[in-house]
N, C-alpha and C positions, 0 to 999 in steps of 0.2 A: 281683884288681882288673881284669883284661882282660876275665873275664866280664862284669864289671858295666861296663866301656866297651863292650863290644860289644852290651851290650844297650842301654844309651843312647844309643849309636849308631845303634843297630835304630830306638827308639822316636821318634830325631831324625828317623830317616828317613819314619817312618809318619806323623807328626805333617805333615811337610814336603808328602809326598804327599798326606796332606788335607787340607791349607791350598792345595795348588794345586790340588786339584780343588774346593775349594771356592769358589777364586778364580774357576776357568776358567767354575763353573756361572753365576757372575751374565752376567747381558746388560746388555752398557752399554748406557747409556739414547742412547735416540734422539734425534738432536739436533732438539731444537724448531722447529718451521716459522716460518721470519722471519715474522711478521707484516705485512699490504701496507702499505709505506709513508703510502699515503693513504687512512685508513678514511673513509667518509662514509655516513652512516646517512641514507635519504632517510624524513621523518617522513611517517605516513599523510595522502593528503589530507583538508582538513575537512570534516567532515557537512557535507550539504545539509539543511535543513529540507525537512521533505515540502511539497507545494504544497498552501495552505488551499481547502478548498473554495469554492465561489462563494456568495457572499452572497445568502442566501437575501431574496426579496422578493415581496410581492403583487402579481400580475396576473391577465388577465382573458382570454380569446381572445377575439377576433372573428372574427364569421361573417357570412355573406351572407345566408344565411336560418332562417328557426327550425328548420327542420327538421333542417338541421346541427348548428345548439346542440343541440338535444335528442338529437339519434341519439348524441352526444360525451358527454353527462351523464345521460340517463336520464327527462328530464321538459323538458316547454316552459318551465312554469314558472318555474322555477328561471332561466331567460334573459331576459334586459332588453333593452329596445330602445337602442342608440346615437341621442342628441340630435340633434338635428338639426344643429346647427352643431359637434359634435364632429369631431376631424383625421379620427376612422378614417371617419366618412362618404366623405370625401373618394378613401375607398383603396377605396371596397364595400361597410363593413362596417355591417351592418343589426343586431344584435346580439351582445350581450356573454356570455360563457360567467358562471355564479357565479366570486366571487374565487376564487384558490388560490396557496398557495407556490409557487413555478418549482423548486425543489429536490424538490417530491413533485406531480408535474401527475398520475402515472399512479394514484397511491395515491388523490387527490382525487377522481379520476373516478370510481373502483371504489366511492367510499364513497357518491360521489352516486348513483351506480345503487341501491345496497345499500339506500339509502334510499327512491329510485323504486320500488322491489320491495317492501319492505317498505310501503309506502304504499299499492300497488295501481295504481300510474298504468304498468307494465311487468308483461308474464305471466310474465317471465323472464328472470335475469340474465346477459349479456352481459359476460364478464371481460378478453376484452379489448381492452386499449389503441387509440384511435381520436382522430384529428386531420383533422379535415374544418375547421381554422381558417382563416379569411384568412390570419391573424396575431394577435400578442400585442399589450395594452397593460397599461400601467401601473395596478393597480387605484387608484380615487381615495383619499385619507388620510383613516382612519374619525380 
């Protein structure tokens, strides 16, 4: 019987040794970072709507002489004389360019040429952009 205490002795011991080293292997856990008192979650500012474009409307340039008009659209023709008791008299203005949307003046002009040229009243197309106006009016409500 002393053998068999001294070997369960032995195995107490061996057991003991690897319950403490398997004690010592864990890592205590890290103790959790306090959380800040005062959380405040600031919420994203709100969209802006994009800005609408500008309302698109019909007018007309005026010019001082026809040769303005036409050298800006491509033909005389196409240019009307201001009334004689019209405001733009008042300002200079001796003729009216053809109507056109204020959102596409330069696309307007290009087409009025395109069709000066294609007409034959110009040898050759002139693309670009040209403002020899007084000023703008308001084209009249077809």
């Amino acid at each position: 019987m002393t053998d068999s205490l001294v070997r369960s002795a032995a195995l107490v011991a061996v057991l003991a040794t690897l319950g403490l080293a398997a004690g010592c292997s864990k890592k205590e856990a890290a103790p959790a970072a306090a959380a800040p008192a005062t959380t405040t979650v600031t919420p994203p500012p709100p969209k802006q709507p994009l800005p609408l474009p500008p309302q698109a409307k019909y007018v007309r340039d005026v010019y001082a002489t026809l040769e303005d008009c036409a050298f800006d659209w491509g033909y005389a023709g196409w240019c009307s004389p201001v009334p004689s008791g019209a405001p733009e008299r008042a300002s200079g203005g001796s003729f009216f360019s053809p109507n056109y949307s204020n959102a596409i003046r330069d696309e307007s002009q290009l087409e009025s040429r395109k069709r000066a040229l294609a007409q034959g009243y110009v040898p050759s197309l002139d693309e670009t952009p040209s403002n020899r106006a007084k000023g703008v009016s308001d084209a009249p409500p077809s």
